[in-house]
C-alpha positions as protocol buffer text, in pm:
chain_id: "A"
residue {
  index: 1
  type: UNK
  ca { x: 0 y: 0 z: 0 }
}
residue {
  index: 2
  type: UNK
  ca { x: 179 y: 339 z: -97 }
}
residue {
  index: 3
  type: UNK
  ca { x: 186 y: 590 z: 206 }
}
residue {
  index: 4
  type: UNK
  ca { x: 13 y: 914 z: 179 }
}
residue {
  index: 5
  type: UNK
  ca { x: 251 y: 1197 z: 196 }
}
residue {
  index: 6
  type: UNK
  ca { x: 226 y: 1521 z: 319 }
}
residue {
  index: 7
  type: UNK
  ca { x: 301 y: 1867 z: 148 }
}
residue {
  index: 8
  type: UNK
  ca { x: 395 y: 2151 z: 377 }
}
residue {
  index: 9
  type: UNK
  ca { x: 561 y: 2477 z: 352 }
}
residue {
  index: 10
  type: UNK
  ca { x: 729 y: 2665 z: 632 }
}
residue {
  index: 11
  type: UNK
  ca { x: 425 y: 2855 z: 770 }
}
residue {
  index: 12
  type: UNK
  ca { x: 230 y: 2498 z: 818 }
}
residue {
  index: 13
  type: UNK
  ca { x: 484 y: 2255 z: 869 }
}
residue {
  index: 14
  type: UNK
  ca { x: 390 y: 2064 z: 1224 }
}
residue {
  index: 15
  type: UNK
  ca { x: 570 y: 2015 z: 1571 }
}
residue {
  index: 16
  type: UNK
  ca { x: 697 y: 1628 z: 1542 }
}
residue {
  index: 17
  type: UNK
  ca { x: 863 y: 1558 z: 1886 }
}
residue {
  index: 18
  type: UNK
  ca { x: 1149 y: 1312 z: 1794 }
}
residue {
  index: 19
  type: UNK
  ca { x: 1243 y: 1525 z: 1513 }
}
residue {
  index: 20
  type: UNK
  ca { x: 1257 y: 1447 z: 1128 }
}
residue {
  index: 21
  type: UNK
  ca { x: 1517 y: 1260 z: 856 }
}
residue {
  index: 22
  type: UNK
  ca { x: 1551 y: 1581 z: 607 }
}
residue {
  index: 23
  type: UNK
  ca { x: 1649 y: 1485 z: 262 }
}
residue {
  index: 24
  type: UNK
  ca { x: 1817 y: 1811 z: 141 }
}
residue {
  index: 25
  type: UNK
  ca { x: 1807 y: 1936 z: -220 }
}
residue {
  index: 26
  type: UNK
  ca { x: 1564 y: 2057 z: -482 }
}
residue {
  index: 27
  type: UNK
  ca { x: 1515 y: 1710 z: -656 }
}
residue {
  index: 28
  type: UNK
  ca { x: 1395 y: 1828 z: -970 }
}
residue {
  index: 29
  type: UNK
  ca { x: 1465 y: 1506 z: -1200 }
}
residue {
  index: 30
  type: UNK
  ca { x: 1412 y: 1276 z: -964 }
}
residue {
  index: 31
  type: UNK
  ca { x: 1714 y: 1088 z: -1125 }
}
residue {
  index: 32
  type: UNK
  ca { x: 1935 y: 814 z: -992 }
}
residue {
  index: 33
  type: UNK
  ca { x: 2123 y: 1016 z: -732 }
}
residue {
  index: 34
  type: UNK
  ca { x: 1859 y: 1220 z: -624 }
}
residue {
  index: 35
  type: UNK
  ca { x: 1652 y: 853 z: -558 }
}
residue {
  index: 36
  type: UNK
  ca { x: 1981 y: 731 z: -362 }
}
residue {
  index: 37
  type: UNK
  ca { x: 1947 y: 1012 z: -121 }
}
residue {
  index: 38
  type: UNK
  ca { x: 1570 y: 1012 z: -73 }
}
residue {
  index: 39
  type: UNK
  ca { x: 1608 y: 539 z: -9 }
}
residue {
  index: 40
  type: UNK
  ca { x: 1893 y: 589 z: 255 }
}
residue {
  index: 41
  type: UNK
  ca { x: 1635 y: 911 z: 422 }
}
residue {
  index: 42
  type: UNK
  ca { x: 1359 y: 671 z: 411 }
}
residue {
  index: 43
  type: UNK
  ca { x: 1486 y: 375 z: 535 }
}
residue {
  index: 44
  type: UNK
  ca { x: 1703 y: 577 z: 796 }
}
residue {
  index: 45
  type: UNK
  ca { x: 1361 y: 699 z: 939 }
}
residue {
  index: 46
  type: UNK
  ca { x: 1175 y: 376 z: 917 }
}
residue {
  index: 47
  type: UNK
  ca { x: 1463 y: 257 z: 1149 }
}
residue {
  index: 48
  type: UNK
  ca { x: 1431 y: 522 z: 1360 }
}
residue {
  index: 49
  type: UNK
  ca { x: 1073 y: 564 z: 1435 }
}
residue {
  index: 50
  type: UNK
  ca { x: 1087 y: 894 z: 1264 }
}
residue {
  index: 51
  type: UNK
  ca { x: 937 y: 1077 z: 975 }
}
residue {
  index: 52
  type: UNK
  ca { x: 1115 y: 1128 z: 619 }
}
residue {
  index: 53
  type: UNK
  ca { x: 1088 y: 1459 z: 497 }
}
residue {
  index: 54
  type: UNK
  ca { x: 1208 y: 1573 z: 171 }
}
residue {
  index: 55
  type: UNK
  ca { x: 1300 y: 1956 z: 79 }
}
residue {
  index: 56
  type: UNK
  ca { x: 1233 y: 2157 z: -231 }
}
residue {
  index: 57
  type: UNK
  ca { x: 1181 y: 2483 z: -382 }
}
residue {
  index: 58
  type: UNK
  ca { x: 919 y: 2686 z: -564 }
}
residue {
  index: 59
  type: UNK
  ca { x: 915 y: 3020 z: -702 }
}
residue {
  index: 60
  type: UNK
  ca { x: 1294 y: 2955 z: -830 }
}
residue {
  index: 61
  type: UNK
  ca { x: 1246 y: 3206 z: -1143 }
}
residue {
  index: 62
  type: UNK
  ca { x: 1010 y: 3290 z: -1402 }
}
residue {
  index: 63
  type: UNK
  ca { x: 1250 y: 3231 z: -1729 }
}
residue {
  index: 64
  type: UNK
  ca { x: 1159 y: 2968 z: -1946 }
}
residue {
  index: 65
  type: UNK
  ca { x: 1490 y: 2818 z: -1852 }
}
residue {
  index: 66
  type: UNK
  ca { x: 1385 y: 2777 z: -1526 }
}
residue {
  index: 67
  type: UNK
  ca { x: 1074 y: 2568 z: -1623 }
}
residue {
  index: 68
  type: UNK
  ca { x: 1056 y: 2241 z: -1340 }
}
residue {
  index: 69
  type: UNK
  ca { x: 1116 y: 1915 z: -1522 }
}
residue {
  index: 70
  type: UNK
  ca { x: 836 y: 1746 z: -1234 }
}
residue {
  index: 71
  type: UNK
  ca { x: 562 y: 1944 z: -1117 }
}
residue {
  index: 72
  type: UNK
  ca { x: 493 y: 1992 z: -787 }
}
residue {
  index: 73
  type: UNK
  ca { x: 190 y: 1749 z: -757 }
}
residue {
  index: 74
  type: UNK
  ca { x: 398 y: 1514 z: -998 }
}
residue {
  index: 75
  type: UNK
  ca { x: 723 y: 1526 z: -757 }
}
residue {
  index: 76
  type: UNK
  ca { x: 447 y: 1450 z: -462 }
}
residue {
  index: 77
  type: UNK
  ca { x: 318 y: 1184 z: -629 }
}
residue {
  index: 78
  type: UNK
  ca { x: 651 y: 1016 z: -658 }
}
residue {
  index: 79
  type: UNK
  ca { x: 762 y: 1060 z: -342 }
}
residue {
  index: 80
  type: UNK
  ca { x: 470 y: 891 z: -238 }
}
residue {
  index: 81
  type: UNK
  ca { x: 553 y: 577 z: -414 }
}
residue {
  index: 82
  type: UNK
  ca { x: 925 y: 599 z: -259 }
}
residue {
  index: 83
  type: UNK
  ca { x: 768 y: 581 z: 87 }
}
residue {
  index: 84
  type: UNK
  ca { x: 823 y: 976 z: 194 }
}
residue {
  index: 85
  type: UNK
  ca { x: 598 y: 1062 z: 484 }
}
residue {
  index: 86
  type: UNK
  ca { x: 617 y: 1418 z: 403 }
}
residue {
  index: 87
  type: UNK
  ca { x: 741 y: 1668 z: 136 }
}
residue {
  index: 88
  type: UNK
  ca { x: 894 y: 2021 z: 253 }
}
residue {
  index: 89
  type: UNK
  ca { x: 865 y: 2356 z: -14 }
}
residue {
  index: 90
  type: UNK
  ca { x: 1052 y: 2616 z: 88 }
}
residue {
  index: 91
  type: UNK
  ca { x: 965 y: 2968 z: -89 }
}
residue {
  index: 92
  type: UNK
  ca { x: 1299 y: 3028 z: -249 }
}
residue {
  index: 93
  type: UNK
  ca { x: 1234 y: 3443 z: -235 }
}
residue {
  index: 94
  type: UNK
  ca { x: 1218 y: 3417 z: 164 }
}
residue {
  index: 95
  type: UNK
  ca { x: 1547 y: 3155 z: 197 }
}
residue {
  index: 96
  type: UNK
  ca { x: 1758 y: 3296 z: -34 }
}
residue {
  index: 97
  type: UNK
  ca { x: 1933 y: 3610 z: 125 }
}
residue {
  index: 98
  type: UNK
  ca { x: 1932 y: 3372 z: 439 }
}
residue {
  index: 99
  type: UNK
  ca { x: 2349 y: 3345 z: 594 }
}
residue {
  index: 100
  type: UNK
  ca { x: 2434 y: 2936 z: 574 }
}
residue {
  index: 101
  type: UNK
  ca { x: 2418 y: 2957 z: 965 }
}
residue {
  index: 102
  type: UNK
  ca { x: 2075 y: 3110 z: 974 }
}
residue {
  index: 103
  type: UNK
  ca { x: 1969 y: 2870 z: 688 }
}
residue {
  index: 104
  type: UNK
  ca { x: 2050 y: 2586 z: 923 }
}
residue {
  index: 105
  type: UNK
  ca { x: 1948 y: 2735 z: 1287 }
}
residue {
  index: 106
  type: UNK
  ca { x: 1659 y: 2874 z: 1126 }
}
residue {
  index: 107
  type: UNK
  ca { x: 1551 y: 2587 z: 869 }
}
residue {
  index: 108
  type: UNK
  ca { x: 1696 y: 2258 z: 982 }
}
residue {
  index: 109
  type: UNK
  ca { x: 1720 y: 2301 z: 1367 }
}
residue {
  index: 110
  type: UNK
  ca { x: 1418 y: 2509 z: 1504 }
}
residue {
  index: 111
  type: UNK
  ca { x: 1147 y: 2474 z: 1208 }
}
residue {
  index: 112
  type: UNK
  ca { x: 1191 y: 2117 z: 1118 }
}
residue {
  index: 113
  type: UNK
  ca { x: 1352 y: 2000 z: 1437 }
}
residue {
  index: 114
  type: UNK
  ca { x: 1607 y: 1733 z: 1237 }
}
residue {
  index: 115
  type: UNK
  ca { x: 1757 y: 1477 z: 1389 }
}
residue {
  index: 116
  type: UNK
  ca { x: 1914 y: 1361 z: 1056 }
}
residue {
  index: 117
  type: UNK
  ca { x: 2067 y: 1495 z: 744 }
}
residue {
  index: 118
  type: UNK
  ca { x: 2130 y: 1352 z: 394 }
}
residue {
  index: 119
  type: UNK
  ca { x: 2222 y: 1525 z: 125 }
}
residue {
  index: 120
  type: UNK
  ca { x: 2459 y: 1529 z: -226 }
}
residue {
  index: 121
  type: UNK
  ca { x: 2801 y: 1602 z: -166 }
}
residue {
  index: 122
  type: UNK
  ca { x: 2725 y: 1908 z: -421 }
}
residue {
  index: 123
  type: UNK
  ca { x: 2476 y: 2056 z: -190 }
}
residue {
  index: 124
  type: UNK
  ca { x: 2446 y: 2407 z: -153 }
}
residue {
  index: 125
  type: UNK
  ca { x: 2230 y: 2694 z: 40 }
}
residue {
  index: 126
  type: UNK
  ca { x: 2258 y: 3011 z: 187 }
}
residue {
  index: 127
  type: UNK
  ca { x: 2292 y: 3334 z: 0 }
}
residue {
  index: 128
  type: UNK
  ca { x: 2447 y: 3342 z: -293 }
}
residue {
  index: 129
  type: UNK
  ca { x: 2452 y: 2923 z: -269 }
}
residue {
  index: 130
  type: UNK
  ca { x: 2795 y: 3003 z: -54 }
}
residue {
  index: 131
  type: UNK
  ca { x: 2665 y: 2718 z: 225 }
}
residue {
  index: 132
  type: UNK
  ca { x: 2879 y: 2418 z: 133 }
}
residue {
  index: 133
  type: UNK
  ca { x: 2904 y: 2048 z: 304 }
}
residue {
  index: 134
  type: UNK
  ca { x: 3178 y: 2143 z: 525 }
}
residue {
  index: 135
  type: UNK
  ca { x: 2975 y: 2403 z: 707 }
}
residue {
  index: 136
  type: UNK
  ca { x: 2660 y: 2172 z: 731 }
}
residue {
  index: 137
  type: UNK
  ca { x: 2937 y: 1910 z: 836 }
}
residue {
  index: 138
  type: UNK
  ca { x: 3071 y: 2156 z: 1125 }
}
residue {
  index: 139
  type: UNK
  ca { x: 2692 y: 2271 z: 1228 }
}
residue {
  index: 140
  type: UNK
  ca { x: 2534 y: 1919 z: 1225 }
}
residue {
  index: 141
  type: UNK
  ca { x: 2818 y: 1799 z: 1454 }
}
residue {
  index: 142
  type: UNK
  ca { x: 2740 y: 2092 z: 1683 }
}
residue {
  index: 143
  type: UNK
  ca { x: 2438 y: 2050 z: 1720 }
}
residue {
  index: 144
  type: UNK
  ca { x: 2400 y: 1680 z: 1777 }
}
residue {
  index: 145
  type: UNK
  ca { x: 2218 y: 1630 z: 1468 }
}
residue {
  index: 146
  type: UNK
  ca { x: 2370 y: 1308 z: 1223 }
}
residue {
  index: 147
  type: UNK
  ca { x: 2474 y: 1387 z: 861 }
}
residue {
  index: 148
  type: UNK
  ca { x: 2514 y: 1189 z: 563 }
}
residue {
  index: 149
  type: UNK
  ca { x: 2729 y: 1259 z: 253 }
}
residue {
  index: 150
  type: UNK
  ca { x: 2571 y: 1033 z: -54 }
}
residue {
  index: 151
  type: UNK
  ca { x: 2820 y: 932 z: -335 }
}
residue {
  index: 152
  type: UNK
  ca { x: 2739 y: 1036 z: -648 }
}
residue {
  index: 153
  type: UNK
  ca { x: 2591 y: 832 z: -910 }
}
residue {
  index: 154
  type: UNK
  ca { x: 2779 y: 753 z: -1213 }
}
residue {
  index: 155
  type: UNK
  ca { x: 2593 y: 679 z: -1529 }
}
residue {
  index: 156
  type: UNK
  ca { x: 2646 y: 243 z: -1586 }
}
residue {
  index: 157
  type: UNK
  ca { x: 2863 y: 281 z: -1881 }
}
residue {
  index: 158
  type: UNK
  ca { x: 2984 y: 607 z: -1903 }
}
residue {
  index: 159
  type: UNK
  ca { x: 3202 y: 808 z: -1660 }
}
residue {
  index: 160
  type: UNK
  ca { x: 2980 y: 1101 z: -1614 }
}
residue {
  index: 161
  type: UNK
  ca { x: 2807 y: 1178 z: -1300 }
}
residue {
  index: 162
  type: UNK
  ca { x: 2421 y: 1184 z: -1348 }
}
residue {
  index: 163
  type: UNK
  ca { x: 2257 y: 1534 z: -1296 }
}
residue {
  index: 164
  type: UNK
  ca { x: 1986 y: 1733 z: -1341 }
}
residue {
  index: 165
  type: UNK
  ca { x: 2138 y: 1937 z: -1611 }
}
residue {
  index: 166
  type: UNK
  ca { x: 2279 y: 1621 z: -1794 }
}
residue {
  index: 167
  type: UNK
  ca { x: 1864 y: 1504 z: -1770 }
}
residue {
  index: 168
  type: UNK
  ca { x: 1766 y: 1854 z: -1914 }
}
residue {
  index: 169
  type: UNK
  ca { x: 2001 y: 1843 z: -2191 }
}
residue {
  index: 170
  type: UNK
  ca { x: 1915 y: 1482 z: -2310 }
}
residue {
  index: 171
  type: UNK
  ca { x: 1529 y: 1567 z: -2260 }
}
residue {
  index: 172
  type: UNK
  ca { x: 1621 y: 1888 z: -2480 }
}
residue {
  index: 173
  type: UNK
  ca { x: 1746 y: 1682 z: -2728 }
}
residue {
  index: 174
  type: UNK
  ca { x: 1435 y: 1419 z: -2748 }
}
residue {
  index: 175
  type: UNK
  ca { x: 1694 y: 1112 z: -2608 }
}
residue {
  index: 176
  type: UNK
  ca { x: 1424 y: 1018 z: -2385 }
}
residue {
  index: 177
  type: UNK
  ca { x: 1576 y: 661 z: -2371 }
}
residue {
  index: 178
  type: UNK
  ca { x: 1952 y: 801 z: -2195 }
}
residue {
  index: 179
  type: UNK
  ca { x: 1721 y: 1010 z: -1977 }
}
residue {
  index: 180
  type: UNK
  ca { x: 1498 y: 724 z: -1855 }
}
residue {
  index: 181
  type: UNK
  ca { x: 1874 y: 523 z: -1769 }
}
residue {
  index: 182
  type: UNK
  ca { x: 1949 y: 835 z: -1541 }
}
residue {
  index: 183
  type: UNK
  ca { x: 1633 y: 850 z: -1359 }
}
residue {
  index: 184
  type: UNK
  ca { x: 1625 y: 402 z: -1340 }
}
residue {
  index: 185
  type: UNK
  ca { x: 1421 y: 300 z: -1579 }
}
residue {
  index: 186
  type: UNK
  ca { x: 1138 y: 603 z: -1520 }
}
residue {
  index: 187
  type: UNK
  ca { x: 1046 y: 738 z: -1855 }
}
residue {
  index: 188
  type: UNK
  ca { x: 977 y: 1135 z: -1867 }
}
residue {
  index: 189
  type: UNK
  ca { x: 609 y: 1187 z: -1845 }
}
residue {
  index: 190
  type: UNK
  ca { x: 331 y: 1455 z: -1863 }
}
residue {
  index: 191
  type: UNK
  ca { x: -27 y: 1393 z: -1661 }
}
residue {
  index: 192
  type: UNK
  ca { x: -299 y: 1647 z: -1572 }
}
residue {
  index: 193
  type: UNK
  ca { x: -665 y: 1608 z: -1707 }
}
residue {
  index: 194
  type: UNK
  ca { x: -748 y: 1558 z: -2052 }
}
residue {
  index: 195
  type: UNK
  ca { x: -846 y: 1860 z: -2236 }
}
residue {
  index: 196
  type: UNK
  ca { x: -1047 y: 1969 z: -2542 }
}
residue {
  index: 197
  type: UNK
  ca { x: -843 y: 1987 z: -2881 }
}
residue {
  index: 198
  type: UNK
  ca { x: -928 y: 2151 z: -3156 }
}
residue {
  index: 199
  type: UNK
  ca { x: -1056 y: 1805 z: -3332 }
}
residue {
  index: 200
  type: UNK
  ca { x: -854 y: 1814 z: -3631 }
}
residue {
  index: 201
  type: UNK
  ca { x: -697 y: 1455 z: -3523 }
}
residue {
  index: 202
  type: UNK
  ca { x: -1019 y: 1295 z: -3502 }
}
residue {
  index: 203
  type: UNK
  ca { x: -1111 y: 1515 z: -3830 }
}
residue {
  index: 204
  type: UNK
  ca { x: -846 y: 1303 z: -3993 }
}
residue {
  index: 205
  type: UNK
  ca { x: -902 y: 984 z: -3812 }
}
residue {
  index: 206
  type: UNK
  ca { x: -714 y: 977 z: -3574 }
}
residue {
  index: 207
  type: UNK
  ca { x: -860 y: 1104 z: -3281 }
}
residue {
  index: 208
  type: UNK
  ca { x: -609 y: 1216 z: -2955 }
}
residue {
  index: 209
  type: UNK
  ca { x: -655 y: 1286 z: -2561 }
}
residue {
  index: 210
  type: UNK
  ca { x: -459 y: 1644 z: -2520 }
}
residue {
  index: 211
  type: UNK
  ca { x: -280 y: 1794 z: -2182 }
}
residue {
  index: 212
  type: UNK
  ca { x: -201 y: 2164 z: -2179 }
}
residue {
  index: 213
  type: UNK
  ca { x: 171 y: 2154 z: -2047 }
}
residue {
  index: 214
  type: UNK
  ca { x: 170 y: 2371 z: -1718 }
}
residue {
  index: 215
  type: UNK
  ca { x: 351 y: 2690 z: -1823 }
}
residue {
  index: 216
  type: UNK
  ca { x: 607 y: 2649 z: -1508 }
}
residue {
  index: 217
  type: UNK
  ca { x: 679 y: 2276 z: -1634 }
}
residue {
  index: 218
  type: UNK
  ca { x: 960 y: 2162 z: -1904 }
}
residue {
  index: 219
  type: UNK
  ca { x: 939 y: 2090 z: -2247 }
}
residue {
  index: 220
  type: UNK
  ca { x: 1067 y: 1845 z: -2418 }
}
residue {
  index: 221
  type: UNK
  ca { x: 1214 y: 1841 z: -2785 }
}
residue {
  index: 222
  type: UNK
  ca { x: 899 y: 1948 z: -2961 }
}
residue {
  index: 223
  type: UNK
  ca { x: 867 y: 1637 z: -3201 }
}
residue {
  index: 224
  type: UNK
  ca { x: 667 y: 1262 z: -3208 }
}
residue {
  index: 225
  type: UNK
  ca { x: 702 y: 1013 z: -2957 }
}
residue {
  index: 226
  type: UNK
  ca { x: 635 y: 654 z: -2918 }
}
residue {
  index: 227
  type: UNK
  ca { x: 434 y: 657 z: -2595 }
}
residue {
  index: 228
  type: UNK
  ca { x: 241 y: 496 z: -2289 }
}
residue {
  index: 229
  type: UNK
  ca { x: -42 y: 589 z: -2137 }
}
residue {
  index: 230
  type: UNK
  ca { x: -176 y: 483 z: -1783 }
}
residue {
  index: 231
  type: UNK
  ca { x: -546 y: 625 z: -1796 }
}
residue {
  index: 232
  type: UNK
  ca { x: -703 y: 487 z: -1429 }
}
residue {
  index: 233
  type: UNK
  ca { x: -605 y: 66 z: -1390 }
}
residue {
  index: 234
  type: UNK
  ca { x: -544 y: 55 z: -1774 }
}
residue {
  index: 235
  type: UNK
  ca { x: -181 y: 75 z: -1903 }
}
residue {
  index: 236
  type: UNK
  ca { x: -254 y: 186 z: -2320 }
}
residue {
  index: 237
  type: UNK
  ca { x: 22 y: 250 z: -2577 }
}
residue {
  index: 238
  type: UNK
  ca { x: 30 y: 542 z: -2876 }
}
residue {
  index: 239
  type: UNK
  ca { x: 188 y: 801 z: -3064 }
}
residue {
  index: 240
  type: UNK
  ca { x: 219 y: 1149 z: -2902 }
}
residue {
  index: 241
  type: UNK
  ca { x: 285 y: 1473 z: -3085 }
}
residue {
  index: 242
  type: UNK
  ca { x: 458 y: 1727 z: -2781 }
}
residue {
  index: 243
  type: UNK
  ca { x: 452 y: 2072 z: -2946 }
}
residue {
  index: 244
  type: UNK
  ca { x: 257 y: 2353 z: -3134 }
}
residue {
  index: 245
  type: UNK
  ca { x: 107 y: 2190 z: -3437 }
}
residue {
  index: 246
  type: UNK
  ca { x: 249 y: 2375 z: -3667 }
}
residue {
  index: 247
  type: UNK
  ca { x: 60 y: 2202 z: -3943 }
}
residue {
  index: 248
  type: UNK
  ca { x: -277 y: 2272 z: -3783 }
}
residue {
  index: 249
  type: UNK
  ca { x: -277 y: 2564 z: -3631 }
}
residue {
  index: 250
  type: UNK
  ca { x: 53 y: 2705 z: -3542 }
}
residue {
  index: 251
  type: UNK
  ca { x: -41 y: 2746 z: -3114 }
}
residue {
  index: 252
  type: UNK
  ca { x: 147 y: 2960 z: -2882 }
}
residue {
  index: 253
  type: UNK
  ca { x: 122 y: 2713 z: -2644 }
}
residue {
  index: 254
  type: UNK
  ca { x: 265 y: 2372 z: -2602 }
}
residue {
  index: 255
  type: UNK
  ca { x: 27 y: 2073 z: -2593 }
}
residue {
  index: 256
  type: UNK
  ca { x: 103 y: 1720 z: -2557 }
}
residue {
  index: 257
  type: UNK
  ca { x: -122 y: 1496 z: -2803 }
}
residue {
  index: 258
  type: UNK
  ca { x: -184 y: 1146 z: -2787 }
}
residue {
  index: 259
  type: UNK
  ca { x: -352 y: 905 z: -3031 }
}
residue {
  index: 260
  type: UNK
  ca { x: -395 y: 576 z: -2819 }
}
residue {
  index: 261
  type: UNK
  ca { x: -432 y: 259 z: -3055 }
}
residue {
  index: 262
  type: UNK
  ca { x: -751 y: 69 z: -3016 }
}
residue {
  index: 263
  type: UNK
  ca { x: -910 y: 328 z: -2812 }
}
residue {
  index: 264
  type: UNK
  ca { x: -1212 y: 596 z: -2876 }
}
residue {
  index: 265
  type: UNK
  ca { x: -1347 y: 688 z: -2576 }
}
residue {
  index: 266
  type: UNK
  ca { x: -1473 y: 1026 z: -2423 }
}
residue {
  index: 267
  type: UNK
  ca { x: -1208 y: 1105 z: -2167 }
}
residue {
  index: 268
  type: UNK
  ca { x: -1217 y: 1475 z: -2157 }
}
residue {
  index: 269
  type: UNK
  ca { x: -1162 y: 1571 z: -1782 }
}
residue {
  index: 270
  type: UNK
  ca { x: -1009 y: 1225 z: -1672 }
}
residue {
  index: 271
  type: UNK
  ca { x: -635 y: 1211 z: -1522 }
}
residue {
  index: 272
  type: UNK
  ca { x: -413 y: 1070 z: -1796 }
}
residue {
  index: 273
  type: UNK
  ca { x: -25 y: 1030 z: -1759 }
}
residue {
  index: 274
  type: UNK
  ca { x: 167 y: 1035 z: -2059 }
}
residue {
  index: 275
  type: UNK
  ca { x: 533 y: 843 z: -2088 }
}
residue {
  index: 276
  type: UNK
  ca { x: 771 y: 930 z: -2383 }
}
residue {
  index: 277
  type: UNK
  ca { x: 990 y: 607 z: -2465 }
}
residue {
  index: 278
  type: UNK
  ca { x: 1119 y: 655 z: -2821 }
}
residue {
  index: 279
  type: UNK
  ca { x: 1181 y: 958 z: -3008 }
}
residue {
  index: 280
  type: UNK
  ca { x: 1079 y: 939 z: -3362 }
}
residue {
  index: 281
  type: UNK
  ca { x: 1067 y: 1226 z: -3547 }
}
residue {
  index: 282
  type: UNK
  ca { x: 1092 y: 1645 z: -3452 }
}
residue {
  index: 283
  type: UNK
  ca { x: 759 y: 1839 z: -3508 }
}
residue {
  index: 284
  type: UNK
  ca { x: 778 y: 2000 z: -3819 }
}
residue {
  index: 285
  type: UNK
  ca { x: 516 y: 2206 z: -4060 }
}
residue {
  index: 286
  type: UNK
  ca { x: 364 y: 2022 z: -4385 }
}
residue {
  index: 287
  type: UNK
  ca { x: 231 y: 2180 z: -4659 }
}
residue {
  index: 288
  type: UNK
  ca { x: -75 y: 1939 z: -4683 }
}
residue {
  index: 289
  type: UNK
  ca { x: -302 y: 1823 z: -4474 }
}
residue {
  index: 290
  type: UNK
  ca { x: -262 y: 1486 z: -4707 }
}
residue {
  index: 291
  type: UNK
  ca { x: 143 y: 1509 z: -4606 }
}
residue {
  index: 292
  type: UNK
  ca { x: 53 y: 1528 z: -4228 }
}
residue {
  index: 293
  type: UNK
  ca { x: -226 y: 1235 z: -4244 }
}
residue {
  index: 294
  type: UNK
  ca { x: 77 y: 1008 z: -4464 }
}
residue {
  index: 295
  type: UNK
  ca { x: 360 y: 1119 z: -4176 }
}
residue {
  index: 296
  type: UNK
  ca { x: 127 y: 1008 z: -3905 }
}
residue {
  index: 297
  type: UNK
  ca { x: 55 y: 670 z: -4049 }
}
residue {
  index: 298
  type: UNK
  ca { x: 413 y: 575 z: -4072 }
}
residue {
  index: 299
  type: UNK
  ca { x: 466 y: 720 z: -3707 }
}
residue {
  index: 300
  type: UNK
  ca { x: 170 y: 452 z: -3573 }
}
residue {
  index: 301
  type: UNK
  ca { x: 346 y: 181 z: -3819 }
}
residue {
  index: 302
  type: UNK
  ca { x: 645 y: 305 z: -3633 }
}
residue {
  index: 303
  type: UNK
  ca { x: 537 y: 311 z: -3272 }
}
residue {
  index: 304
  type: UNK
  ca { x: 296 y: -58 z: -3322 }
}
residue {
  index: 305
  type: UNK
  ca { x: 641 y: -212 z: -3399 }
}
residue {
  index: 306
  type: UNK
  ca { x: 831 y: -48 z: -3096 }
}
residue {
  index: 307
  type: UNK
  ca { x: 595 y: -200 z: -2893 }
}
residue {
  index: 308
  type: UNK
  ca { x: 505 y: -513 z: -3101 }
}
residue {
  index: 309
  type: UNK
  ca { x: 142 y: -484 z: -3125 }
}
């Protein structure tokens, strides 16, 4: 049974006597070493009779470069399959200007109370990031609170240490397969609710189940993927379009489009999540309808033998 865990921020964040296991860092990806740090917090506080907490950040900047490769509510939802009793987001703006001592008087000692640390040996926080793991080495040992330093992962294969900036660049470059190796076999994924298109798939027979990507969420190479879908108990395969339509109708916004094989149902306003597992083409404007309807088949001929159906 997956735990239920908890989102709090500062201002609502609750009294645990005992004190907490603190994952530090702003786990974006979710990759390898991030899932490292969060399985030694866990089962450190499942030893201990204590809570696991993992710490983000919101409100980091409003660039597109800045764009979260999880959402919030996505992040949450992983952390509840990991077994994390609760998940800490700190408002960047009011931590940011904080000294590395205040950061960890303030933050780590009085607000969450931790009794244990563990964080990347990369970590840093405190105004102008100048907080390193020798201060929280020197504090921690202070202040009778435990602290551990988690190796970082190297990529099987290669000898490059996985990161969240290594995941952006591969995700940037639609190599959804090296990205899924650095996050363990996870494939990058959009969910939300399934939203009204504009029709023209099911126009030209073949109908799709849209998401709006979250304007504070990353995008992927704009392009055709082969994809699956989990839509309630049912696990469904297809071919999803991430991008503007071009073709279409040229959007400002991105939208993620799916055509699921075997599948025509009315699913507007259901949960969907969408996983991207093979890159097959980037998105790209035809000058015929006929030319988009002809690319499309061989991208389903494509994606049925990907996934042998």
């Amino acid at each position: 049974m997956i735990k239920v865990c908890s989102k709090y921020s500062l201002d609502n964040l609750p009294f645990i006597p005992g004190g907490r296991v603190i994952a530090l860092g702003m786990f974006d990806g979710l990759h390898q070493g991030h899932i490292d740090i969060i399985k030694a917090t866990v089962r450190l506080a499942e030893n201990s009779g204590l809570l696991s907490c993992v710490q983000t950040f919101r409100n980091l900047g409003k660039n597109g470069e800045d764009r979260l490769l999880y959402t919030m509510e996505e992040r949450l939802k992983m952390l509840e399959e990991m077994g994390v009793d609760e998940m800490l987001v700190l408002n960047f703006p009011q931590v940011k200007d904080m000294s590395p001592e205040e950061y960890c008087k303030q933050i780590l000692f009085t607000r969450t109370g931790a009794a244990a640390l563990f964080a990347g040996s990369d970590y840093r926080y405190g105004k102008d990031a100048s907080g390193d793991i020798a201060f929280l080495k020197d504090y921690s040992k202070k202040n009778m609170m435990s602290l551990r330093v988690i190796p970082d992962r190297i990529l099987e294969g290669t000898d490059r240490k996985i990161s969240t900036s290594w995941l952006r660049e591969a995700l940037s470059e639609g190599d959804v397969e090296l990205a899924s190796k650095m996050c363990g076999g996870r494939y990058y994924s959009y969910s939300g609710r399934v939203v009204h298109g504009k029709q023209a798939g099911r126009l030209m027979g073949f109908p799709t189940v849209n998401l709006e990507v979250p304007e504070d969420k990353f995008v992927v190479r704009r392009g055709v993927y082969c994809s699956r879908v989990t839509l309630g108990n049912r696990v469904l395969f297809g071919v999803t379009n991430v991008g503007r339509r071009p073709t279409v109708e040229d959007a400002v916004d991105d939208v993620v489009e799916t055509f699921i094989f075997d599948f025509d149902e009315d699913v507007y306003g259901a949960s969907i999540k969408v996983e991207l597992m093979k890159f097959l083409r980037p998105e790209q404007a035809f000058s015929s309808k006929e030319e988009l309807e002809k690319a499309v088949e061989d991208n389903k001929a494509q994606a049925r033998e990907f996934f042998s159906i």
